[in-house]
matplotlib code that plots the C-alpha trace (Angstrom):
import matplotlib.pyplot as plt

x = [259.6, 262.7, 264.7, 262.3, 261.4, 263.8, 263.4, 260.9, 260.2, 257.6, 254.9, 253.1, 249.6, 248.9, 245.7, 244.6, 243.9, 241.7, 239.3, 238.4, 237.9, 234.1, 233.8, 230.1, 228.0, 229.9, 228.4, 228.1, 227.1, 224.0, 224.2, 225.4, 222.8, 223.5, 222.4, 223.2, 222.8, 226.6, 228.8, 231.3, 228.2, 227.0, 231.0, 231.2, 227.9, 229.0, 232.0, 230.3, 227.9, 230.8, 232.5, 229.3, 228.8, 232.3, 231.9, 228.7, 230.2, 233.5, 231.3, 228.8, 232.0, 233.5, 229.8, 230.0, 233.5, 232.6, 229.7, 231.3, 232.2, 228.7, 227.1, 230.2, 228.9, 225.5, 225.9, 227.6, 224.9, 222.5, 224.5, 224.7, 220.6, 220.2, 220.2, 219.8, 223.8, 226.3, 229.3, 231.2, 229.3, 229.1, 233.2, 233.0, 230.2, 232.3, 235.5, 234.2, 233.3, 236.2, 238.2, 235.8, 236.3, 240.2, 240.6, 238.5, 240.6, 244.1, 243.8, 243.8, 247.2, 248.0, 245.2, 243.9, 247.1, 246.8, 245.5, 245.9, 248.2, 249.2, 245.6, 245.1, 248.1, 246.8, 243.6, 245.6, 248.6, 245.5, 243.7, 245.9, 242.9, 241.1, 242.9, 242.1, 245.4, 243.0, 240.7, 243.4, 242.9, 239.0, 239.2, 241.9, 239.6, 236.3, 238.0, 240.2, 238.3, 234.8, 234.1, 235.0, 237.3, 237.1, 233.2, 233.6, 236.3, 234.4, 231.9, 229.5, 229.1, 232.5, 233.7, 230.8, 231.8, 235.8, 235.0, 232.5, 235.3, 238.1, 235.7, 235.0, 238.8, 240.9, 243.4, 242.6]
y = [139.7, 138.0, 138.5, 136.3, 133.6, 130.9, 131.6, 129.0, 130.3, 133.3, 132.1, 135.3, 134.4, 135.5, 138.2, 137.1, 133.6, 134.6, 136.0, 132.6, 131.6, 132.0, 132.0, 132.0, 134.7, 136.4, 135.3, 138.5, 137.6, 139.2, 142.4, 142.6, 144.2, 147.3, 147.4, 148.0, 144.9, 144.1, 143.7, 146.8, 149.2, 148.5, 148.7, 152.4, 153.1, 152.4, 154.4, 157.5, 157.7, 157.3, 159.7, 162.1, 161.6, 162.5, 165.4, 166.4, 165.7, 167.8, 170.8, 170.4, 169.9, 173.4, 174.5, 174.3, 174.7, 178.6, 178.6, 181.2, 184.0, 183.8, 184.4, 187.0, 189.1, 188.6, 190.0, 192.9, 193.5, 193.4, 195.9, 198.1, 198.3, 199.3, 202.8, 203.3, 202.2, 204.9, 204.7, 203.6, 200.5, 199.9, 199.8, 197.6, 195.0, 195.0, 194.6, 192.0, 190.1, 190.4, 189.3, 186.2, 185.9, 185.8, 183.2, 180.7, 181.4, 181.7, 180.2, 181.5, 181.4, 184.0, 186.5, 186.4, 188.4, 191.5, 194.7, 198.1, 198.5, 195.5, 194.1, 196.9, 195.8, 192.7, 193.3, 194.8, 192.4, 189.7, 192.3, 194.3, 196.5, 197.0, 199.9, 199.8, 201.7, 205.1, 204.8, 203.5, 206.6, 206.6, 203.0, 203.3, 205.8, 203.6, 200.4, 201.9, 205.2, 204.7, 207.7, 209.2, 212.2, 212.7, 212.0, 213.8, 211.5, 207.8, 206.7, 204.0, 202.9, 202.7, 200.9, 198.5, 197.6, 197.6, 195.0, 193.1, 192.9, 191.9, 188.9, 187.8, 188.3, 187.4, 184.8, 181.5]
z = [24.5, 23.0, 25.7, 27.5, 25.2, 27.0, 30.0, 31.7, 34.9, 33.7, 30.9, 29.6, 28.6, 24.6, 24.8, 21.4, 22.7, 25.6, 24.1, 23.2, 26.4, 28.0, 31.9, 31.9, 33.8, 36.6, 40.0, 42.2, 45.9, 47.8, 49.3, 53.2, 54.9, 56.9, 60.3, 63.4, 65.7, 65.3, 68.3, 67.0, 66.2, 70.5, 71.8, 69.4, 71.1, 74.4, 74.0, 72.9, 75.1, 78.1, 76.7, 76.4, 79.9, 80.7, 78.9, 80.5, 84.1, 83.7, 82.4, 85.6, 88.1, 86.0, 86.7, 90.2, 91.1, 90.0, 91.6, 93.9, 91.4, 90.1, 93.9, 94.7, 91.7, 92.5, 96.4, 95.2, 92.6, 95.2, 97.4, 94.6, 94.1, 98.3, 98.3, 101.8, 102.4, 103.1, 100.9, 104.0, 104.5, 100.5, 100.5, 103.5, 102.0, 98.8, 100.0, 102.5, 99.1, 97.4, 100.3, 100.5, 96.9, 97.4, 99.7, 98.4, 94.6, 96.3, 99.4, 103.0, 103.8, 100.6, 101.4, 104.7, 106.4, 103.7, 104.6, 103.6, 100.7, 100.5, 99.7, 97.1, 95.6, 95.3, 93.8, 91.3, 90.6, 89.5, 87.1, 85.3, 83.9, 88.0, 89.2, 92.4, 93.5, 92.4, 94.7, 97.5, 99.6, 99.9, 100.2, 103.4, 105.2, 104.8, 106.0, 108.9, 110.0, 108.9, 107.2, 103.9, 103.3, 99.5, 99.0, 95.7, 94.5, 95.3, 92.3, 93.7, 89.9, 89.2, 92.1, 91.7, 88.6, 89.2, 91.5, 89.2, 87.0, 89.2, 90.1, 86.6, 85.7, 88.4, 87.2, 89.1]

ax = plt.figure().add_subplot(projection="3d")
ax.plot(x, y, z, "-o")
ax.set_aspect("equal")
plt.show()
């Protein structure tokens, strides 16, 4: 360090010379003790377990605001186990349902005026995959003339489970 040896601002310690020098034992202090009885460790509880019960109330108001798809599917479920119902007053029931169904999703004002083809097209502009524009025709003479045509075309299983699906997937 020649460059430096006037210079009398910086003074660079020799190592050689302190190895001479002895500090004694090195004093360590005690260990801190973990607990917690702190003031942070209650305000981090506190703010998990708000935040926990925020959780836990958004899921329960989700729970309930869909409370309605849940008993829709279970009403039509229970119209498709009585046997003793016409396929004329199954259409009506289920239809009936759906309807319900719409207006509380969409609102009144949307739904409640279609009828005919226009609520087919409907059901089927919410569910791409419901298809209910096949079974249009059957659908038209249960609703409007009370009786059924094309008895050979209508499958109770399939309509059942066209509109179990329309209720589960209907964007909201």
């Amino acid at each position: 360090m020649l460059f430096l040896k006037g210079h009398t601002l910086f003074w660079f310690q020799n190592p050689t010379q302190a190895k001479a020098l002895d500090l004694g034992d090195v004093i360590e202090p005690s260990p801190v003790p973990f607990t917690f009885e702190t003031l942070g460790w209650k305000i981090v509880f506190f703010l998990i377990a708000v935040l926990i019960a925020l959780v836990g109330y958004k899921i329960y108001q989700n729970y309930k605001k869909k409370q309605y798809l849940r008993d829709a599917v279970a009403e039509i479920q229970k119209l498709k186990q009585q046997t003793e119902l016409s396929s004329v007053e199954l259409i009506n029931s289920i239809l009936f349902v759906l309807k319900d169904t719409a207006m509380q999703s969409f609102g009144r004002k949307e739904v409640a005026g279609l009828y005919g083809s226009d609520w087919v097209n409907f059901l089927d502009s919410k569910v791409n995959t419901s298809n209910f524009k096949t079974d249009e025709p059957v659908i038209l003479d249960a609703v409007y003339k009370h009786e059924l045509q094309q008895t050979s075309a209508f499958n109770k299983e399939q309509f059942t489970n066209k509109s179990i699906h329309w209720i589960q997937h209907h964007a909201r």
